[in-house]
C-alpha positions in Angstrom: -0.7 -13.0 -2.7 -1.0 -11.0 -6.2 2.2 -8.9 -5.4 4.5 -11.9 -5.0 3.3 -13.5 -8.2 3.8 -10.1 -9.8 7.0 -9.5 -8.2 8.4 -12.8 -9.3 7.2 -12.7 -12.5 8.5 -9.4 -13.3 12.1 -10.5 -12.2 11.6 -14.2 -14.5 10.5 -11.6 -17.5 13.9 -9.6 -17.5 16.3 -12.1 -16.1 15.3 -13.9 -19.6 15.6 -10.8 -21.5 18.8 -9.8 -19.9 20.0 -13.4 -20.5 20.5 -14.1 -17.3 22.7 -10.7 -16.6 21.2 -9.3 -13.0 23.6 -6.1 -13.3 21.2 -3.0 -12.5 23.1 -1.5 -15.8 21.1 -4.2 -17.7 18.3 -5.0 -15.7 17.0 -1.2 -15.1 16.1 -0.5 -19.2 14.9 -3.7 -19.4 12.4 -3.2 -16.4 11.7 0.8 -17.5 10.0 -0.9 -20.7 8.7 -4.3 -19.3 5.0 -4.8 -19.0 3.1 -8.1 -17.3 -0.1 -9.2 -17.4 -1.4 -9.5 -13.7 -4.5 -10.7 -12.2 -5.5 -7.3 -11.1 -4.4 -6.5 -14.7 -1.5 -5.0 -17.0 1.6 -4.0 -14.8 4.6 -1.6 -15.9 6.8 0.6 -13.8 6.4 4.6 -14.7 9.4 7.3 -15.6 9.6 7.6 -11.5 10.0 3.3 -11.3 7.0 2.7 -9.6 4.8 -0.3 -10.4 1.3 1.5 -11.7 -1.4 -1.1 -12.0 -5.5 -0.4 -12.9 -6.8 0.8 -9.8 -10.6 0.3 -9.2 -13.0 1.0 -6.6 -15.7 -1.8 -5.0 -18.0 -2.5 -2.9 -18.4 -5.8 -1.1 -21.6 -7.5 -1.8 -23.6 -10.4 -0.7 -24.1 -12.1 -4.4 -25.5 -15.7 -4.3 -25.2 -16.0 -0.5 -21.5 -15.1 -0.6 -19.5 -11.5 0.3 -18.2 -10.5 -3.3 -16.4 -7.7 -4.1 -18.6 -5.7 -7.0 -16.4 -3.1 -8.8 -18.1 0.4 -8.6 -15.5 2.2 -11.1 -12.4 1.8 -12.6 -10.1 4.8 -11.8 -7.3 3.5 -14.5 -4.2 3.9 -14.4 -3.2 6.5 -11.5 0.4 7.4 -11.1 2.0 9.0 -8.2 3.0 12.8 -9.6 6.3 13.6 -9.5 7.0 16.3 -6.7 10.6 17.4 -7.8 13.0 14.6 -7.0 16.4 15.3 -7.8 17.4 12.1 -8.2 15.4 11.2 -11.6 17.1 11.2 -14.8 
């Protein structure tokens, strides 16, 4: 699935800007600027460290004889709002 590839792709990106240091201390700044191009397109984490990707909405279609998924709208790039969390810098 896409969020393996994403996942592991994420973790390659800053292990080899880290130089291969896996210490949060190092890892977290790196992955609080690090952005990946995805098939469901480009993936960063937000100032809460959640992964935000495009998010779209479709509709599943019979196109050519074969159920596709058409995209209706694309809702961009939604993050979860902050509700007060204490534990945030």
């Amino acid at each position: 699935m896409v969020q393996g590839y994403d996942s592991g792709l994420v973790i390659l990106k800053a292990l080899e800007q880290s130089g291969g240091d896996a210490r949060p201390d190092r890892l977290i700044p790196i992955l609080e600027k690090l952005k990946i191009e995805s098939p469901r397109g480009t993936f960063e984490f937000d100032e809460q460290h959640e992964g935000v990707y495009p998010m779209y909405v479709v509709e599943i279609r019979m196109v050519g004889g074969k159920a596709t998924p058409v995209v209706i709208e694309n809702m961009g790039r939604i993050k979860t709002p902050n509700m007060g969390c204490t534990l945030l810098k």
